[in-house]
C-alpha positions in Angstrom: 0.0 0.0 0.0 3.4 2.4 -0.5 3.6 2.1 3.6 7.1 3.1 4.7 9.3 -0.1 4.6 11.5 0.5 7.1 8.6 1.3 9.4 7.1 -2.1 7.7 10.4 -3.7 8.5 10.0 -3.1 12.2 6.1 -3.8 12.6 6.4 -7.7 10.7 9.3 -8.3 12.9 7.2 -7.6 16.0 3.9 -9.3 14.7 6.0 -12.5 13.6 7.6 -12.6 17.2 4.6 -12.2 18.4 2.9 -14.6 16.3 5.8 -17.5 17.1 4.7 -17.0 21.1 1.1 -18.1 20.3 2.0 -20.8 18.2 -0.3 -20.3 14.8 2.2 -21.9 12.1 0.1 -20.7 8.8 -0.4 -16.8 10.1 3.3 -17.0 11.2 4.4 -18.3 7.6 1.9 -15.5 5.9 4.0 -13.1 7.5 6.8 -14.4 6.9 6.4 -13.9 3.3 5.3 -10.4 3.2 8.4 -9.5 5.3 10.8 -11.1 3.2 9.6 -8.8 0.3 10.2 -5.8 2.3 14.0 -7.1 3.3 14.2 -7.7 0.0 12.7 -4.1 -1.4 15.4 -2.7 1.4 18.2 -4.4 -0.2 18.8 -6.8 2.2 19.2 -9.6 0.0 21.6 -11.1 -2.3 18.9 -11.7 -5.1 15.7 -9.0 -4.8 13.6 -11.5 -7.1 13.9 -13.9 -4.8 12.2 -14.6 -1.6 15.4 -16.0 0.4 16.8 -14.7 3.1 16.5 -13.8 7.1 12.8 -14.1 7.3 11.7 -17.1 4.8 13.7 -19.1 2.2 10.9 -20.3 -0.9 13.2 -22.9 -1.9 12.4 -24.6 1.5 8.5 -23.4 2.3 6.8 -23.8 -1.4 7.4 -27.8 -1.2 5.6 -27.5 2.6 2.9 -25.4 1.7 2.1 -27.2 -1.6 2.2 -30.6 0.6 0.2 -29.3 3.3 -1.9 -27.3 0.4 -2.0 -23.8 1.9 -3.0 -22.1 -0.8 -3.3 -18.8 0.8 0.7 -18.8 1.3 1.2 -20.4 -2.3 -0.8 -17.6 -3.8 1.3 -15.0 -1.7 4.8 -16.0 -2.8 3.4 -16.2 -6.5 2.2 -12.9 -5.8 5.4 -11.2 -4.2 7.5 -13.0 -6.8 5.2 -11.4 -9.3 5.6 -8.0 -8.0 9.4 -8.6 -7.6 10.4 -9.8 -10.6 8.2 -7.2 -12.3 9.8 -3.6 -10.5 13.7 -5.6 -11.4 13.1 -5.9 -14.6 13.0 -9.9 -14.4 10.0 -9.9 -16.7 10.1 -14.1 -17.1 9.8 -14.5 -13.8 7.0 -11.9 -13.6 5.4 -13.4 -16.1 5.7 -17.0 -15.1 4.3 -16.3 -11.5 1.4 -13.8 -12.9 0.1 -17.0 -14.1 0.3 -19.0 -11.0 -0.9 -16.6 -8.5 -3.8 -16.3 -10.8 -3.8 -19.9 -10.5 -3.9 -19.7 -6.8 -6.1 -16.6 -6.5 -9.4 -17.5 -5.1 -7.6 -18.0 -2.0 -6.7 -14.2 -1.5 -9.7 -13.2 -3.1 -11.6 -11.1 0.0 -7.8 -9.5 0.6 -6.6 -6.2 -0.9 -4.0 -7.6 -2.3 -6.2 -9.4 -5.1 -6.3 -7.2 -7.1 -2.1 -6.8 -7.1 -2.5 -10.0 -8.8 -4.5 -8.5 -12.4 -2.9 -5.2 -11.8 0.7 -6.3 -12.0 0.1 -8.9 -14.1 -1.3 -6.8 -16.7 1.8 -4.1 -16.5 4.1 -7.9 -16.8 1.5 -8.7 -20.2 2.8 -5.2 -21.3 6.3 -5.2 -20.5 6.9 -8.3 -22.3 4.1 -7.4 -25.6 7.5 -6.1 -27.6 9.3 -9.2 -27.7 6.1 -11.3 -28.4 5.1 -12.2 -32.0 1.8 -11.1 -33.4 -0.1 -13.8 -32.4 0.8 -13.8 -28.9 0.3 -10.5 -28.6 -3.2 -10.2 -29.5 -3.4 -12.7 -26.7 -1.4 -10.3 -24.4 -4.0 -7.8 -25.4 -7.1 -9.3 -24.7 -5.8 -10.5 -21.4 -5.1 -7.1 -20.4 -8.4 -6.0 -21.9 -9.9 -8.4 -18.9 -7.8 -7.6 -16.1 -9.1 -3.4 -17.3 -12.3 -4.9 -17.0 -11.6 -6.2 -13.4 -9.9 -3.0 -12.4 -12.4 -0.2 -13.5 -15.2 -1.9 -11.8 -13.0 -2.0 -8.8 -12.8 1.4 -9.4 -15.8 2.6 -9.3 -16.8 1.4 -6.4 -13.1 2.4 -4.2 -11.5 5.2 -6.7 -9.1 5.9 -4.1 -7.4 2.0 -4.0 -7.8 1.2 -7.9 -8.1 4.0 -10.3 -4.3 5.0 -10.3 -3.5 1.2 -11.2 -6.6 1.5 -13.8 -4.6 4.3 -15.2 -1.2 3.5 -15.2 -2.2 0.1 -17.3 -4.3 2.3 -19.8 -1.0 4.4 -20.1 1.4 1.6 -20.9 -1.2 -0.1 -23.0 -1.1 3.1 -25.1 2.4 3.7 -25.0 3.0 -0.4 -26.7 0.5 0.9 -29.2 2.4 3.6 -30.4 -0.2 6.5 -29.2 2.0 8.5 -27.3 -0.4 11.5 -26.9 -2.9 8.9 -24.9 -0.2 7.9 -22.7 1.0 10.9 -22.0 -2.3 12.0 -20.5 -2.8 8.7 -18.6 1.1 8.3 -16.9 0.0 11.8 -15.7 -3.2 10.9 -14.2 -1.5 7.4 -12.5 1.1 10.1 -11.0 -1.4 12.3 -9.7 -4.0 9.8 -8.0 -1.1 7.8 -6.7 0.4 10.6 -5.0 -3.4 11.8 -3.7 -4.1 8.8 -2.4 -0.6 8.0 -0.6 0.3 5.2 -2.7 4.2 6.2 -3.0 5.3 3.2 -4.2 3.0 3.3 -7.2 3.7 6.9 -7.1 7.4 5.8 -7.9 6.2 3.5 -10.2 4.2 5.4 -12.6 7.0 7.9 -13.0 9.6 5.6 -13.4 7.3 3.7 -16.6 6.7 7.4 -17.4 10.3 8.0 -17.8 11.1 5.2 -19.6 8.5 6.1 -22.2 9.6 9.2 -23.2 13.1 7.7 -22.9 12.8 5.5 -25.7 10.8 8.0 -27.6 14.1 10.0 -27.3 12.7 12.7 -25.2 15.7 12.9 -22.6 14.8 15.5 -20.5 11.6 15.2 -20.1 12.5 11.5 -19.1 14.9 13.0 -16.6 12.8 15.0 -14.8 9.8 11.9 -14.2 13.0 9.9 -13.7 14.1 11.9 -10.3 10.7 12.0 -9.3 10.9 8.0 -9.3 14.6 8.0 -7.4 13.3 10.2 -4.6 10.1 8.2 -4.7 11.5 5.2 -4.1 13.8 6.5 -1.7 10.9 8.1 0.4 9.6 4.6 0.5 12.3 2.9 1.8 13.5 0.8 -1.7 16.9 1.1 -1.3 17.1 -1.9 -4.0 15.5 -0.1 -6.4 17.4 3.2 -5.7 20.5 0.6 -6.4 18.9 -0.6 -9.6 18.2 3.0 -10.8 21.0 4.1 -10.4 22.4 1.4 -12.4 20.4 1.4 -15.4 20.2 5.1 -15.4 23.4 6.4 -13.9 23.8 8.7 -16.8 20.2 10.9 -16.3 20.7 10.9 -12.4 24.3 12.2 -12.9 23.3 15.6 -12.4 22.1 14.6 -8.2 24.8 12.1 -8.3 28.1 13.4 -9.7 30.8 14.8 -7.4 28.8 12.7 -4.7 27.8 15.8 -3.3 23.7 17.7 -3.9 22.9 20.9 -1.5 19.5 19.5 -0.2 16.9 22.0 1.4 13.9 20.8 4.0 11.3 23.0 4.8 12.9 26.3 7.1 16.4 24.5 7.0 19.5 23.8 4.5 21.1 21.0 4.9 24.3 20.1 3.2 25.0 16.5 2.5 26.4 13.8 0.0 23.3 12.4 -2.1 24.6 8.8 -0.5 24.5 9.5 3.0 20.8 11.0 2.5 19.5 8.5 0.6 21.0 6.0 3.1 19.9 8.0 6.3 16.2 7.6 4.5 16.3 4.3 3.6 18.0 2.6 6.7 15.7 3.6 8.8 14.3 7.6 9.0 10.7 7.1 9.3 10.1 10.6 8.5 8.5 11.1 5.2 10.6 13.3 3.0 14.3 14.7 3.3 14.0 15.8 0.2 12.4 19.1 -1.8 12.2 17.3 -5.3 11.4 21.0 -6.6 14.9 22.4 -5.7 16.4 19.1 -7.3 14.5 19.6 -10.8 14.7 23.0 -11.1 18.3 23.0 -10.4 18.6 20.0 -13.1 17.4 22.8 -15.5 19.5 25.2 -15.1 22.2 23.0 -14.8 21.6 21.9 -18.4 20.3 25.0 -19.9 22.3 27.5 -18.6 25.8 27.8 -20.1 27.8 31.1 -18.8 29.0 30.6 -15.9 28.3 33.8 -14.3 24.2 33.5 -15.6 24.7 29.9 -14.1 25.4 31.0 -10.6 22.9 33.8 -9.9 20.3 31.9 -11.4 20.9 29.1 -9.3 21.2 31.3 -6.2 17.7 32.5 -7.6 16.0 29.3 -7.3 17.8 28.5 -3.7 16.9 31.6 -2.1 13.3 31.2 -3.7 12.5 27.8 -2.7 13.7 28.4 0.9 11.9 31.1 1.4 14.3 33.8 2.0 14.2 37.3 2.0 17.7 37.2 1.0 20.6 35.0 0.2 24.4 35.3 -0.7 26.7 32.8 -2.0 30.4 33.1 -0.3 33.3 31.7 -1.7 36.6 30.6 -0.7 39.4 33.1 -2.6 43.0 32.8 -1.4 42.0 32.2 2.3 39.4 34.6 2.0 36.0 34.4 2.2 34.4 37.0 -0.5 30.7 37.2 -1.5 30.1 35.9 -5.2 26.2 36.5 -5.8 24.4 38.5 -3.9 20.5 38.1 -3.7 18.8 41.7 -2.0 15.2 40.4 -2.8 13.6 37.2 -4.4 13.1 39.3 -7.8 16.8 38.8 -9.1 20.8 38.4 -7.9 23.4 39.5 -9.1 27.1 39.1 -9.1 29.6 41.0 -6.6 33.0 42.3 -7.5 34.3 39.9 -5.2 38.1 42.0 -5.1 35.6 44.5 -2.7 34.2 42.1 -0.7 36.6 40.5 1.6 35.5 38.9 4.6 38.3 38.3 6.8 38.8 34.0 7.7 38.6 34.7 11.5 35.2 35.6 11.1 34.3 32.1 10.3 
């Protein structure tokens, strides 16, 4: 439900302990398998697509549960492996265990997480329709087509749970079809209703697919800008996996927050100076509080990092947009000259800046 996962982290290690103490095997298990998603979501795993590690181990539990036929657990792995190998980009896997959760799925059916089940399995149908000849993708379509149906009748009657996922599906559907107005409009509307309704993850999600649309329709910047949406998203959430996986696969559009290791990084009334790595990690290992973050400052600086080309236009419209978004009355930035400090920009109002002759303004060290 895009629930903090370090907060999540915490709470299924408390209800599985206390679980164990009362002795109920098959709720213990459940858990079990919803908290080895979020260990692996928070990168605490060697493989993120698969459910092994402190909390449950799938290579070990699927043979008991199938035995012992709880299908309620089977369905849940299916489900989490769905979901897992879907957001890493492990789109066999995805697909393979959209079809047997679906299998499985009249077990879950009165839980929320039911629908998960059509709505990821639909984004998996789409993910994979390239690749697919044209036979199986008219198959891929009319599946889809179903699970739409499923989703806007969910809708109707609980807006605020389904019609984001509704949505973001009609948005990728459009974008495999080659109408890129139509998705456009819809990646939009799944950003907006996600966010509304507090589903970050999907929030995350919708802008990430959004960025790798116009990415491949070769509109770079635009991709950038939905694409550090997604990384502070994600990292808001608590994914440190998929802040790792990001930044892998897209190292090049998130240079501008990660290069030199080092972003200036303003919270509401305060600046706080830190490397992008020790703020993402401070988030994700554990900060419960809900942003760090002002993604604003971090977009609109992208811009006029890559617009702006003389350097002295580059600093006072920065200065601009740092004074602005903090909500100063005024702002100066002071540099380090030959052991001095000297004032560079000067900012007397939030209407403009403008550069100092520095050789005038000397501000002796000691007074630092």
């Amino acid at each position: 439900m895009g629930r903090d996962l370090a907060e999540m982290e915490r709470e299924t290690e408390n209800f599985a302990r206390a679980i164990h103490e009362i002795r109920q095997g098959n709720a213990l298990n459940f858990v079990k398998i919803f908290r080895q998603a979020v260990l692996n979501l928070r990168g605490k795993t060697d493989n993120p697509c698969r459910l092994v590690g402190e909390a449950y181990d799938e290579d070990i539990m699927i043979p008991q549960h199938q035995a012992n036929n709880v299908q309620y657990a089977i369905c849940s792995v299916y489900l989490n492996k769905l979901i897992l190998g879907y957001l890493f980009k492990n789109y066999q896997q995805a697909l393979e265990n959209a079809v047997l959760a679906e299998q499985y799925s009249d077990a879950i059916t009165a839980g929320l997480q039911y629908s998960l089940i059509y709505f990821y399995g639909s984004l998996t149908y789409l993910a994979v329709y390239a690749e697919a000849d044209a036979e199986k993708q008219a198959l891929l379509l009319e599946k889809v087509a179903l699970n739409q149906a499923k989703s806007k009748r969910w809708a109707e009657y609980a807006l605020m749970n389904h019609l984001h996922k509704f949505y973001l599906v009609e948005a990728e559907r459009h974008r495999v079809l080659g109408q890129q107005v139509e998705a456009m409009d819809f990646y939009d509307r799944a950003i907006t209703l996600a966010k509304e309704n507090k589903y970050l993850n999907e929030e995350a999600l919708a802008n990430e697919l959004a960025a790798k649309f116009y990415l491949q329709w070769g509109k770079e910047k635009i991709a950038q800008l939905y694409l550090i949406d997604a990384y502070y998203a994600y990292s808001r959430w608590g994914a440190k996996a998929k802040i790792d996986d990001l930044e892998r696969r897209y190292s090049q559009l998130l240079a501008v927050i990660l290069q030199q290791n080092q972003v200036h990084l303003f919270e509401a009334g305060t600046t706080s100076i830190s490397t992008s790595s020790s703020i993402k990690n401070q988030t994700i290992a554990g900060n419960t509080s809900t942003t760090v973050i002002d993604v604003s400052t971090v977009i609109k600086a992208s811009q006029v990092l890559y617009s702006e080309i003389q350097i002295d236009q580059l600093l006072t419209t920065l200065m601009q947009v740092v004074a602005k978004n903090a909500g100063a009355q005024t702002g100066v930035l002071i540099l380090n000259e030959e052991a001095s400090w000297k004032i560079a920009v000067h900012c007397p109002n939030r209407q403009g800046c403008f550069l100092q002759d520095i050789t005038k303004l000397i501000i002796p060290s000691a007074s630092f």
